[in-house]
C-alpha positions as CSV (number, residue, x, y, z in Angstrom):
1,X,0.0,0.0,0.0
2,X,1.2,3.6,-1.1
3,X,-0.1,6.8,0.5
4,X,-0.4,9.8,-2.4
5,X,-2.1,13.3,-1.6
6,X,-4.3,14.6,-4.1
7,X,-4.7,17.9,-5.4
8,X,-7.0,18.9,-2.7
9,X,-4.2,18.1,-0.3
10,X,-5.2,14.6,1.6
11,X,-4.0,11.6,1.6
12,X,-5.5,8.8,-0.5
13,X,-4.8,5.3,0.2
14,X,-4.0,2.9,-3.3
15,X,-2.6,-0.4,-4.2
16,X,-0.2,-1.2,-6.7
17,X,2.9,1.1,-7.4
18,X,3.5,4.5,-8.0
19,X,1.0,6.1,-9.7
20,X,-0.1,9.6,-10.7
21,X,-3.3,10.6,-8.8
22,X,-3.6,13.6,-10.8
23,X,-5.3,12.0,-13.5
24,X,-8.3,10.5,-10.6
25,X,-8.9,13.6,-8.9
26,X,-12.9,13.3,-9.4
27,X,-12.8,9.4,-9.0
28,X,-11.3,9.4,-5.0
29,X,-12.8,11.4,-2.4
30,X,-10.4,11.1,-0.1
31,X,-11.6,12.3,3.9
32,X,-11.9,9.5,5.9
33,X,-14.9,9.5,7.9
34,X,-16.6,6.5,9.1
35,X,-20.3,6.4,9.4
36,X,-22.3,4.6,12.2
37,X,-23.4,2.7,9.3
38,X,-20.2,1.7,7.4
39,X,-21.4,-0.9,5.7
40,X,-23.4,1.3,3.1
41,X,-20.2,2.6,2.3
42,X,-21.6,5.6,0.8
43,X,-20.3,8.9,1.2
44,X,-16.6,10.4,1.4
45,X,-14.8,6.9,3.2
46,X,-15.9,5.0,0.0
47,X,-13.3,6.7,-1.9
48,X,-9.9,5.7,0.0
49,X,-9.4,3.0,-1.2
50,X,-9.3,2.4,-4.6
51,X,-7.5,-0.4,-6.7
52,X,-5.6,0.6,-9.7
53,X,-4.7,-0.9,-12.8
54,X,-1.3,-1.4,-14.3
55,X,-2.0,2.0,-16.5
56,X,-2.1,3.7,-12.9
57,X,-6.3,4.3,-13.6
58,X,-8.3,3.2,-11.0
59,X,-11.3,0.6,-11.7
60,X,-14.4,0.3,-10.3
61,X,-15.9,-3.2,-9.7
62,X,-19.6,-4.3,-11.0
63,X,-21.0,-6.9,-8.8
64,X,-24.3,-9.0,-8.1
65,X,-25.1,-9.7,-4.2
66,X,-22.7,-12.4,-4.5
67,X,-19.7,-11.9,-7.2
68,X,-18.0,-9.8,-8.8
69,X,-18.8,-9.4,-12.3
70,X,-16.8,-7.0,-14.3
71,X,-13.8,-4.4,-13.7
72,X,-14.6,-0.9,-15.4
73,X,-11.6,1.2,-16.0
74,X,-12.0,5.0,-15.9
75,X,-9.5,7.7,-16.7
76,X,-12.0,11.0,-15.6
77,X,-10.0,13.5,-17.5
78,X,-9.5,12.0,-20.6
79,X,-13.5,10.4,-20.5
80,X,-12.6,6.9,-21.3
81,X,-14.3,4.0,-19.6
82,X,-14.0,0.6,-20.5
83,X,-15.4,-3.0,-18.8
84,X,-14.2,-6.2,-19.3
85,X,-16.0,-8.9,-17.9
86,X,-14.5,-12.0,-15.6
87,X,-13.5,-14.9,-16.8
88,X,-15.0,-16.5,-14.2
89,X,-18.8,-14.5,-15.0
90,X,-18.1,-15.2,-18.6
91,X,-18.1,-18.8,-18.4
92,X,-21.0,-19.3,-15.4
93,X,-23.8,-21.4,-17.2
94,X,-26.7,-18.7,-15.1
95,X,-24.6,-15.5,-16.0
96,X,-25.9,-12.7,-17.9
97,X,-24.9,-9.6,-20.1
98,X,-25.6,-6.1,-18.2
99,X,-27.2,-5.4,-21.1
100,X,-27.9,-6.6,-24.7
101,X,-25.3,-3.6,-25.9
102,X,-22.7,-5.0,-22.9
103,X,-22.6,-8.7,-24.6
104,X,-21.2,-11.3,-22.6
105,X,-17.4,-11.4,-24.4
106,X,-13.9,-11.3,-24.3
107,X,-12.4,-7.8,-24.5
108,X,-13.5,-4.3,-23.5
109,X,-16.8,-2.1,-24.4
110,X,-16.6,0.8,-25.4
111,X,-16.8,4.3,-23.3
112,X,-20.1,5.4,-24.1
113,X,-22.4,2.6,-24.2
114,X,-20.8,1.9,-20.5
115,X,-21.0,5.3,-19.7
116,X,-24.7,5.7,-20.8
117,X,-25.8,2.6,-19.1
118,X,-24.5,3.9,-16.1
119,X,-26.3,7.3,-16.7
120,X,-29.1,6.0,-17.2
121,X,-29.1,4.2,-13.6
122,X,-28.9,7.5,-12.1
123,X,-31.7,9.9,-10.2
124,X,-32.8,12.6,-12.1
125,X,-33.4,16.2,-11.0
126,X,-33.0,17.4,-7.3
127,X,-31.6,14.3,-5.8
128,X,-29.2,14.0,-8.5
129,X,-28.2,17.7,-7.8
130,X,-28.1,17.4,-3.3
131,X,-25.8,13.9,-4.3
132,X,-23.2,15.7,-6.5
133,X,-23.3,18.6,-3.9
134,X,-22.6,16.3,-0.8
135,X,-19.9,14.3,-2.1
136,X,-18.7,17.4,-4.5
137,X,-18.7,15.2,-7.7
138,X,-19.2,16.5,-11.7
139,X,-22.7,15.1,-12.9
140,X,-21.0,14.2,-16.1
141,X,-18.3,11.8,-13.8
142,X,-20.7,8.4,-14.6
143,X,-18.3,6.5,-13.0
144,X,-17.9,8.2,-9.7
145,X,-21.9,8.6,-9.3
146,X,-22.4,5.1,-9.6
147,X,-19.8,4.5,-7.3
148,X,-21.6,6.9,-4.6
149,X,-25.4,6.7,-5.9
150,X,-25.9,2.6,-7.7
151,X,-24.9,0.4,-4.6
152,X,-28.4,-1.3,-5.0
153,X,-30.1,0.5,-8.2
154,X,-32.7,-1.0,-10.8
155,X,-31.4,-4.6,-11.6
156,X,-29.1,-7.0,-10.2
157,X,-25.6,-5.2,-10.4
158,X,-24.7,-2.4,-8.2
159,X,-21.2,-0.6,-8.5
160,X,-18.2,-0.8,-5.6
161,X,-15.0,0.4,-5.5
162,X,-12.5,-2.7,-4.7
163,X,-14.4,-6.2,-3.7
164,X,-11.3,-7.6,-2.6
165,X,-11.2,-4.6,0.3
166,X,-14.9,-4.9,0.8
167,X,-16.3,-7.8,-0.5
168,X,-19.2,-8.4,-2.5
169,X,-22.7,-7.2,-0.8
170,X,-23.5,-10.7,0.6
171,X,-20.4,-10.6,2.6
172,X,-21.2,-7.9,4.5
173,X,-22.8,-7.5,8.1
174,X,-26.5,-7.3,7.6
175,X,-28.2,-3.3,8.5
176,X,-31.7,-2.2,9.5
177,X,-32.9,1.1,10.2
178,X,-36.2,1.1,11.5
179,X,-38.5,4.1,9.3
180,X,-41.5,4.8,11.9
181,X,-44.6,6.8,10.8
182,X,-44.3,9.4,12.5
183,X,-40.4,10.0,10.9
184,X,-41.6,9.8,7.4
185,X,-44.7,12.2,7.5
186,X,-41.8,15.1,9.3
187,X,-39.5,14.7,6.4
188,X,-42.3,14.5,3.9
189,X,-43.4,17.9,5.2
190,X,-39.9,19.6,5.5
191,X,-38.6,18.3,2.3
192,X,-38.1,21.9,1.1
193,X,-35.3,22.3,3.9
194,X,-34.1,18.6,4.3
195,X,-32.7,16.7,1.0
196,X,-35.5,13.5,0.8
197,X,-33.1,11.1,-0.4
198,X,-30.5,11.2,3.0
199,X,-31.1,9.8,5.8
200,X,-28.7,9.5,8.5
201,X,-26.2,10.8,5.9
202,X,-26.7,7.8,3.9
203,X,-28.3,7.9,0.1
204,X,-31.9,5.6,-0.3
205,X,-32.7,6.8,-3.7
206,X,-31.0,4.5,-5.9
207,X,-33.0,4.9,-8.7
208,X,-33.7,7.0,-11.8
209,X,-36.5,9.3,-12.1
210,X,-37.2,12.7,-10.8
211,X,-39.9,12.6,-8.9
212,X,-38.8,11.8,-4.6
213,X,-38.4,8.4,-4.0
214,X,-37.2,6.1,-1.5
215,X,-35.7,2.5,-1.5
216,X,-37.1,0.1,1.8
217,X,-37.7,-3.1,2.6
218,X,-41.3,-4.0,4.0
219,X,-41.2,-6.6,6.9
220,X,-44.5,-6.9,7.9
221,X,-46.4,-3.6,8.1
222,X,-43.4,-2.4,9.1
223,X,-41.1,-0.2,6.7
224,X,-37.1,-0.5,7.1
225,X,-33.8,1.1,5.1
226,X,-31.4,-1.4,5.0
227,X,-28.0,-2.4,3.9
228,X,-24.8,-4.5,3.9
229,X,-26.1,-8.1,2.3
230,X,-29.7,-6.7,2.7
231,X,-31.5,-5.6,-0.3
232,X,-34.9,-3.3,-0.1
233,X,-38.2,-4.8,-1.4
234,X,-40.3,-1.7,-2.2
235,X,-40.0,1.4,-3.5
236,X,-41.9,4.5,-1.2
237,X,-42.9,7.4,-3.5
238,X,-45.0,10.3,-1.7
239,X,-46.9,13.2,-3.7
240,X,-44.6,15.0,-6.1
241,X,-43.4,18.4,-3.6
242,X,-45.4,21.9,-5.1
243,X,-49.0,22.2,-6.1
244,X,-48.7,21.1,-9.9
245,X,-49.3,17.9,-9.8
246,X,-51.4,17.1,-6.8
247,X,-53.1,13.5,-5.9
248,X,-50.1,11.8,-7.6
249,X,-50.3,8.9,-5.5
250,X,-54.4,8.2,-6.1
251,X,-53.4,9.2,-9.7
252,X,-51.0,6.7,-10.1
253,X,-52.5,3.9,-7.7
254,X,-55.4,4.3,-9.8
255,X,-54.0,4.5,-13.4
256,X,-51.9,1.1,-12.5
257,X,-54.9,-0.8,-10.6
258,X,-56.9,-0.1,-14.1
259,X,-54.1,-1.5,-15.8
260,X,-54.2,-5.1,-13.7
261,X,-58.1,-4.9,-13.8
262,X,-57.7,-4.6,-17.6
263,X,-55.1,-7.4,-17.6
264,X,-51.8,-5.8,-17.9
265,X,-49.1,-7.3,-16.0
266,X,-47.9,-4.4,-13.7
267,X,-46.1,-4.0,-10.5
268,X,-48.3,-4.1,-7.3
269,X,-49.6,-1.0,-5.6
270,X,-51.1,0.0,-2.0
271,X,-51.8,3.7,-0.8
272,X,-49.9,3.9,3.2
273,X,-51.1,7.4,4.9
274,X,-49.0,9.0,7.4
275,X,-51.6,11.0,6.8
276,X,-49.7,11.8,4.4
277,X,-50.3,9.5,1.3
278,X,-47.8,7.7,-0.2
279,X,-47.6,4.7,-2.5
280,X,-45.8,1.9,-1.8
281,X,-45.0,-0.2,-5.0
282,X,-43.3,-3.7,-4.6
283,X,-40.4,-4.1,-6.9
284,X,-40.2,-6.5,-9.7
285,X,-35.9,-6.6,-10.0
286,X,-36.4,-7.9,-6.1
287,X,-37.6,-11.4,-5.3
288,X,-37.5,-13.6,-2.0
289,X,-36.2,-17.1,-2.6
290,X,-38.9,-19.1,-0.7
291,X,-37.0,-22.2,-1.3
292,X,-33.7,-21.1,0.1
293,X,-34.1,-18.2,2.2
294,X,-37.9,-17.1,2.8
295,X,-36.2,-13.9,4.9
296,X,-34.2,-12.7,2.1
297,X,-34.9,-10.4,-0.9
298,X,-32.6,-11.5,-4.1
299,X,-31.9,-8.8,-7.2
300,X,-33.5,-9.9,-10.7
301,X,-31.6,-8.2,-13.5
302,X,-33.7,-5.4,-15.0
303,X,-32.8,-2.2,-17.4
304,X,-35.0,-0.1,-19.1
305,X,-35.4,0.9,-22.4
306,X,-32.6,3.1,-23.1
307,X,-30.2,1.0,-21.5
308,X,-31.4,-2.0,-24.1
309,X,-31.1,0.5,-26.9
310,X,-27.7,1.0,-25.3
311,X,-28.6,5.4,-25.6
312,X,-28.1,8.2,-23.4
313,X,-31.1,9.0,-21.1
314,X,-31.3,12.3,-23.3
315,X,-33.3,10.2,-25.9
316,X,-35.8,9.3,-23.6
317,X,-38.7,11.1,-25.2
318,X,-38.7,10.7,-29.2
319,X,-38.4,14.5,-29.7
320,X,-35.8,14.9,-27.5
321,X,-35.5,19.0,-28.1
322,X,-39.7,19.4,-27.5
323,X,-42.5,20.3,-29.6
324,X,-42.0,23.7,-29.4
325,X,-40.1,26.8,-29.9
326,X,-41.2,27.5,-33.5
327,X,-39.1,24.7,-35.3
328,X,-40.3,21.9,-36.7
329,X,-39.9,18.4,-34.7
330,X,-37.4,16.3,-35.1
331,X,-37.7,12.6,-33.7
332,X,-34.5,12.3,-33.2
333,X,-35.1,10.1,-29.4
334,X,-36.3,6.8,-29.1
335,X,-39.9,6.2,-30.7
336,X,-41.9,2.8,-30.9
337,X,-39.8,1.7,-34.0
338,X,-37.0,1.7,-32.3
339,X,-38.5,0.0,-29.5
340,X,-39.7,-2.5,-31.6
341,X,-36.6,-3.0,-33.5
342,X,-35.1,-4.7,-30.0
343,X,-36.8,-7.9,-31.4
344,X,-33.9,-9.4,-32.3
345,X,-33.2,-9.8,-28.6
346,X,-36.3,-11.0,-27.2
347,X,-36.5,-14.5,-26.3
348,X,-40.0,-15.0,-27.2
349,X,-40.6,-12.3,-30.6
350,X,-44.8,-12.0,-30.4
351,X,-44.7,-11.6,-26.5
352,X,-42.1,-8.9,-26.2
353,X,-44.0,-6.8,-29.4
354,X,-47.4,-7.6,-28.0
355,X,-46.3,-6.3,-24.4
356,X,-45.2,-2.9,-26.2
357,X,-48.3,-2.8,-28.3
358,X,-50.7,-3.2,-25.5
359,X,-48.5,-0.6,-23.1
360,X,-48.9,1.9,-26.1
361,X,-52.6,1.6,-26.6
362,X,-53.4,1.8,-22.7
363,X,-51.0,5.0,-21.9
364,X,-52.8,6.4,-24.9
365,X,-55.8,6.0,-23.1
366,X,-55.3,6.9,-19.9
367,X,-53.2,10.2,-21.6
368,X,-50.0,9.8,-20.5
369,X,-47.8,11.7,-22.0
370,X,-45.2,10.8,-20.2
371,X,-44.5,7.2,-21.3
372,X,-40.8,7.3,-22.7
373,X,-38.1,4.9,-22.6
374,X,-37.4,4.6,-19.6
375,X,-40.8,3.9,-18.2
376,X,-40.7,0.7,-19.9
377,X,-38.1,-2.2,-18.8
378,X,-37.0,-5.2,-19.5
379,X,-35.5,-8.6,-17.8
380,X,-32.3,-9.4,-18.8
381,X,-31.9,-12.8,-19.5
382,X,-28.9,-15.2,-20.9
383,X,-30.6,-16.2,-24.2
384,X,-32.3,-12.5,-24.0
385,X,-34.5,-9.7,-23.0
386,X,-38.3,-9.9,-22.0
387,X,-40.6,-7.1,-20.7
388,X,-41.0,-6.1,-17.1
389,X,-44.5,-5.2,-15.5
390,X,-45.6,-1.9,-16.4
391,X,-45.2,1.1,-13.9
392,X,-45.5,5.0,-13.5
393,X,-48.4,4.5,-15.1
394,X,-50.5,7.9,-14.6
395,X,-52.9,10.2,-16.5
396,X,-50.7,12.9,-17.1
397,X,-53.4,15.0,-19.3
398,X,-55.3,15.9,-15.5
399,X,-52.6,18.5,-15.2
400,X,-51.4,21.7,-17.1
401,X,-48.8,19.7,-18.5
402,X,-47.6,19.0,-22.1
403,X,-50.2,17.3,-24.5
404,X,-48.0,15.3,-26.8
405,X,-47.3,12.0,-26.4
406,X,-43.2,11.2,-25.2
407,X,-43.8,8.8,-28.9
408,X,-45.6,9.5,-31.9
409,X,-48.7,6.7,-32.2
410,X,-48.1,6.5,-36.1
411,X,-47.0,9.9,-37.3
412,X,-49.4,11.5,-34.6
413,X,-48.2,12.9,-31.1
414,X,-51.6,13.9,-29.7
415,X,-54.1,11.2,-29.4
416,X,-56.7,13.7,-30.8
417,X,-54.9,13.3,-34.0
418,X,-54.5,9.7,-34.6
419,X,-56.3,8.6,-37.4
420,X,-56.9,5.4,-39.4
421,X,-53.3,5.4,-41.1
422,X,-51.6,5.8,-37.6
423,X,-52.9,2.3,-36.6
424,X,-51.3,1.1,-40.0
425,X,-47.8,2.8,-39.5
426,X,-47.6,1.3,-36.3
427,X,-48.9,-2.2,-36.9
428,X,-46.2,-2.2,-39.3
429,X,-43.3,-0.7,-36.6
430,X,-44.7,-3.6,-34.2
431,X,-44.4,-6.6,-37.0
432,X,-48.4,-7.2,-36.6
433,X,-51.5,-7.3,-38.6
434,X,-53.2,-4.2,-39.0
435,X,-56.4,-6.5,-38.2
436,X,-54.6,-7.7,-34.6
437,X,-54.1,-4.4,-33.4
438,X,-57.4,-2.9,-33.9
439,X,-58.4,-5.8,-32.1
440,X,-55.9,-5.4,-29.6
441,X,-57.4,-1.5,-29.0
442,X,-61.1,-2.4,-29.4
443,X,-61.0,-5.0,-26.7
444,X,-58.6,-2.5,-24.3
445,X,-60.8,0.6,-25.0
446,X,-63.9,-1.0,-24.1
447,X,-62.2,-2.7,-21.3
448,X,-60.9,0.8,-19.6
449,X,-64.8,2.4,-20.3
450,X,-66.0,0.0,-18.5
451,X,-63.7,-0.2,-15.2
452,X,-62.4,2.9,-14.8
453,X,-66.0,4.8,-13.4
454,X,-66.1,1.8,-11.3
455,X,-62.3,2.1,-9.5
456,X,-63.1,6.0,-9.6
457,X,-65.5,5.4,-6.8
458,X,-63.1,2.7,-4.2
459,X,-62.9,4.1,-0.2
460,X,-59.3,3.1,-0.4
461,X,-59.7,7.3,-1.9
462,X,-60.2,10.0,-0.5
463,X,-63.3,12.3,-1.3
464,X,-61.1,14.9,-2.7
465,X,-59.3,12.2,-4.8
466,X,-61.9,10.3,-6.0
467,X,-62.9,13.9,-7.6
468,X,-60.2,13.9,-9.4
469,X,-60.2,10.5,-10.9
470,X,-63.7,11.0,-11.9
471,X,-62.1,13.6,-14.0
472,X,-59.6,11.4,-14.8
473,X,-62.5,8.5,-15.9
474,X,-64.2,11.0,-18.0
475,X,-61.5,11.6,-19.9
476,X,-60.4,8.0,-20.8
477,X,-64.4,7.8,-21.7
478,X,-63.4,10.4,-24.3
479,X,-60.2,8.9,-25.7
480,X,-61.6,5.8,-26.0
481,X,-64.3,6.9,-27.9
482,X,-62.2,8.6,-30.1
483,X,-59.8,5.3,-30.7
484,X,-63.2,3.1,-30.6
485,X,-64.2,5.1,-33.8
486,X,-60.8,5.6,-35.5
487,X,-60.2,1.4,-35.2
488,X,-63.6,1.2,-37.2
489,X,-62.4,3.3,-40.0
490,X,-60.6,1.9,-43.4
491,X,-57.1,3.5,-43.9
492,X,-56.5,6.1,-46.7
493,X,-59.6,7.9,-45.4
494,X,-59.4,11.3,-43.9
């Protein structure tokens, strides 16, 4: 072991020989300051120690609960990233690609479909912003933010600096932290003045998306952080903080409850109050292992959409520069031919496009205009990819918020506009009969008419919220009118 300061004048702690830290300045953090709660291993201390290779950069280790994976070598000022997998991963007979651009091979990938994967594990707006703050890091580092922020994101493999120092998760001493009622409603209230995502100094929102969101693990009724070889089973989501988007959670709770009436496979949903509602929305990358160990939540590989395309969460939305601004629209994002073009990887074809097709026609219904890329996921498999349960499923339209749809239906990104020649572009994106889809939409449309007045109306709502989503059932009364008499029309016909 060497001792080297950094630029910032402390002492950094690195195996190998003598290397030039210079070139790692954003990579180490280097004050040493254990937490009560080492084992999470997630702020400053994480950084000191740090293994390097024999080009003097330092690599970062991508592991599952119980091995390591891959090394990822990073060299921060001159952007180049690169992950090679182990030999030993390679060869397992259960092992699997991180994602279908990150095949299972020999060799290195290359810098930016590593770097955009890792991206595109990353929270979004203010929690990305307090976490690059807090441990003073660049939002474009990839590599240090996963370090800091992925220790148990989406999927199975979280990021560590040195698992011969630390060991893989499984290794470690098991943590709880007890989250009481009365704890959550405080911080929900004050989280203008206290960062939602820390807790005792320690990061719980693992996860990509913008609106607050915490990672626990219910045990009973009750709700716990933990860490160390424990993994959380639920995700907690309270309402969305400001007045724009209010009754989120009844919104959402709703939107997805339709969607399992209807018989869409989606993630499962309860309302908690503390008063203050929240949803609590069990996680379909987390399973127990009743077999083995009843007590213990295991990590099912999951990515989303971009991460399959292997693209930067930039090209989330099809028109990635808006709708806007007085020039014309360019869909330059991701839009349902691309999505459809991930085919090739799907282990059963007519499934995976079916899952997409009927996801499409329900968000279209509900009016969400918020279904991009990465509300849509995938298992990763050996052989292949297969969709995940629908989530964030919610009618978007109730609020003063952006019309269009995040992809074009056809050539049309309102659903007002879609007409009989959409449902023939897009039969033809998916790799379907024209006549299969517009059976696909009759049978949904008349489906959501009939169920949604009906869920409007459940006590598990509030008065005030079951307003709102008799708004909300009025509406999808209207689209699906709209849709009913567009799929009875002959294309060519204006």
């Amino acid at each position: 072991m060497h001792e080297f300061i950094v630029p910032a004048r402390r002492h950094v702690k690195v195996q190998s020989g003598v290397h030039d830290c210079f070139s790692w300045p954003l990579l180490c953090i280097p004050r040493r300051c254990r937490l009560k709660h080492e084992f999470f291993l997630a702020v400053e201390d994480v950084m000191d120690i740090a293994k390097l290779l024999a080009r003097g950069r330092p690599s970062i280790c991508a592991t599952t609960a119980n091995q390591l994976i891959a090394d990822i070598e990073y060299s921060p000022l001159e952007e180049e990233c690169n992950l090679s997998y182990s030999r030993v991963w390679r060869t397992w007979d259960y092992s699997y690609p991180l994602s279908p651009h990150l095949p299972l091979k020999e060799g290195q990938a290359p810098y930016r479909v590593i770097r955009d994967h890792l991206l595109n594990l990353l929270p979004e707006g203010e929690a990305r912003g307090q976490a690059a703050r807090r441990y003073q890091l660049s939002h474009a580092n990839a590599c240090a933010m996963a370090v800091y922020l992925c220790r148990e994101p989406a999927g199975a493999v979280g990021f560590d600096l040195d698992v011969e120092e630390l060991g893989v998760p499984d290794d470690r001493p098991p943590v709880v932290r007890e989250l009481s009622t009365s704890e959550l409603s405080k911080r929900i209230r004050h989280r203008g003045t206290i960062p939602f995502a820390f807790w005792d100094d320690v990061f719980y929102q693992s996860l990509a998306g913008v609106q607050d969101k915490l990672q626990v693990r219910l045990e009973g009724d009750d709700l716990q952080f933990v860490g160390g070889c424990l993994n959380s089973s639920h995700i907690l989501k309270p309402e969305p903080h400001g007045q724009s988007t209010r009754r989120m959670v009844a919104n959402e709770h709703f939107c997805i409850s339709l969607a399992r009436t209807v018989g869409l496979p989606v993630a499962n949903v309860e309302i908690r109050r503390v008063p203050e509602p929240v949803l609590l929305v069990e996680r379909f990358d987390r399973a127990r292992n009743i077999v083995r160990h009843p007590e213990m939540v295991e990590r099912v590989h999951t990515l989303d959409a971009c991460q399959a395309l292997g693209e930067h969460p930039f090209f989330k939305y099809e028109c990635p520069e808006g709708h806007g601004g007085g020039y014309r629209e360019r869909r330059t994002g991701i839009g349902f031919r691309e999505m459809f073009e991930l085919d090739r990887h799907f282990m059963v074809s007519l499934e995976g496009r079916m899952a997409i097709v009927r996801w499409a026609l329900f968000n279209m219904l509900i009016g969400n205009s918020d279904a991009h890329a990465k509300n849509f996921s995938f298992f990763q498999h050996r052989l292949g990819i297969m969709p995940a349960p629908a989530y964030d499923l919610v009618c978007t339209r109730v609020y003063d918020m952006g019309s269009e749809m995040a992809m074009a239906f056809g050539n049309a990104f309102l659903v007002e506009d879609v007409v009989a020649d959409d449902l023939t572009i897009f039969a033809e994106e998916a790799g379907i009969a024209r006549d299969t889809l517009v059976e696909e939409l009759k049978a949904l449309a008349t489906a959501v008419r009939a169920h949604a007045p009906i869920l409007a109306k459940s006590d598990v709502y509030t008065q005030q919220e079951r307003t709102l989503l008799r708004k909300i059932a009025t509406s999808i009364e209207g689209r699906a009118v709209h849709l009913l008499k567009v799929a009875s029309e002959s294309p060519g016909k204006e």
